[in-house]
N, C-alpha and C positions, 0 to 999 in steps of 0.2 A: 692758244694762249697769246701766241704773238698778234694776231689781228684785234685782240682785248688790247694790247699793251701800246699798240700804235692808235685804234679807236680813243683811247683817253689820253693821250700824250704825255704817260710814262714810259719815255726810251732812254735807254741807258745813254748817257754820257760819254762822247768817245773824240781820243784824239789819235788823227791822223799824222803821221812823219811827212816830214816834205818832200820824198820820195814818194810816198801815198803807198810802201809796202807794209809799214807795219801799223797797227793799231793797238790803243788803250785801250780799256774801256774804265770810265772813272768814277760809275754810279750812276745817280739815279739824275736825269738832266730838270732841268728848273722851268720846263718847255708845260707841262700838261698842268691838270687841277693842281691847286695847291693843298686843297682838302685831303681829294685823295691820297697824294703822296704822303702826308700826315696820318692818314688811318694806315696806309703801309708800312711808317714806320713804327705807330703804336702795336700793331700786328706784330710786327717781327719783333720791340722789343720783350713781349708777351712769350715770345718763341722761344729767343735769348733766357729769360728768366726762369722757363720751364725745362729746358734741356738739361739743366744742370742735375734731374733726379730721374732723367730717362736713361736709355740703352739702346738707343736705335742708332743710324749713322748718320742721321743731320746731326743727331746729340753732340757726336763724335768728334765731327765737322766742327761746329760750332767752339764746343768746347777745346777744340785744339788750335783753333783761328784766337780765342782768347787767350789762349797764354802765350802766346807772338805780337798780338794789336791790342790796342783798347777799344772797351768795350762800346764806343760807338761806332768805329769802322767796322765792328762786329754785324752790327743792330743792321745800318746800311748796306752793309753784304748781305744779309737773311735777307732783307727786303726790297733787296735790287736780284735775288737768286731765282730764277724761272720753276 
């Protein structure tokens, strides 16, 4: 999966401390297709709107990520999630 995700230049987003011990990571970075990252995000909000009547534990996930954040930091984590 990762040599898929560095071959199209969807890599996650990430900031470094000026120490360089810790890291963010802050989504999906604006580096690869612009297409693709657009079907990733149509994907994932498809995910989002389907969970809400499943029982699985992305469902879970999901639906408990949304009643903390809104629903497009939602959408972005489904489609920035490996």
């Amino acid at each position: 999966m990762q040599d898929l995700v560095t071959a199209t230049g969807v890599n996650r987003a990430s900031l470094v401390s000026c120490l360089g011990n810790t890291r963010a990571a802050i989504g999906i970075s604006k580096c690869g297709d612009r297409h693709l990252r657009t079907l990733l995000i149509h994907g994932a909000r498809a995910v989002v709107r389907t969970s809400r009547a499943r029982d699985d534990a992305q469902s879970y996930w999901i639906r408990d990520l949304e009643a903390r954040r809104g629903a497009a930091k939602i959408i972005v984590s489904v489609a920035n999630k490996d």
